[in-house]
N, C-alpha and C positions, 0 to 999 in steps of 0.2 A: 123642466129640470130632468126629470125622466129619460128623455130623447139625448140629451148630453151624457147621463151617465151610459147608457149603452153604447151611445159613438168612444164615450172615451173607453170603458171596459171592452170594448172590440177590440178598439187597435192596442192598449197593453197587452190586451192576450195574442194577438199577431206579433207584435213585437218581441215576447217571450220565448215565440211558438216560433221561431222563423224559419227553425232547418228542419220544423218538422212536415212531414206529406200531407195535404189537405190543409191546413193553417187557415191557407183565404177563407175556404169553403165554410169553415167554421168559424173564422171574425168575422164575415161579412154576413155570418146567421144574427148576430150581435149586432154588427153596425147598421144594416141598411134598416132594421124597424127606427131605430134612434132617428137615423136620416127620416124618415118617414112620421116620425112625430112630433121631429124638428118644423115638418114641410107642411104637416095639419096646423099649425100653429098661422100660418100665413093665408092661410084660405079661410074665409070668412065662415061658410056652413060647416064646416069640419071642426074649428076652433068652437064653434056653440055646441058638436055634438059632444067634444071633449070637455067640456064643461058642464054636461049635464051627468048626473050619477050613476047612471048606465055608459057613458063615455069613460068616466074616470076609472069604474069599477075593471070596465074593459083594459082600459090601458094597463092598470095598473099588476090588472092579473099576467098577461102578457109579457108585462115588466117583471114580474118575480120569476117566471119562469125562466125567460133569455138569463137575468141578472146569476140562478141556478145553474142555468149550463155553463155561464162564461167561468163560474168557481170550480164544477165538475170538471171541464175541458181541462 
């Protein structure tokens, strides 16, 4: 669920941002972890480290941060 909200809060903040300089550079700081936690989900040893509580704590921290910037941006 995670990995969706920063794919979708990427690209509104690209879509908002669009005539401004830099935009990609900073939705795609937002998108490609989502993409990327979208993509652990489908690999077997990956989806078990995210599931253990050093996985999640990781993600999660991670997740509030991007989640911080895409509000700040």
């Amino acid at each position: 669920m995670g990995g969706y909200l920063l794919l979708a809060l990427g690209l509104i903040n690209w879509q908002y941002q669009n005539n401004d300089t830099g935009v990609a550079t900073r939705s795609l700081l937002i998108v490609l972890p989502g993409v990327v936690v979208i993509a652990m989900t489908l690999i077997k040893p990956l989806d078990a480290f995210m599931g253990s509580k050093v996985g999640m704590s990781l993600i999660a921290a991670v997740g509030a941060i991007l989640v911080g910037i895409s509000f700040l941006n």
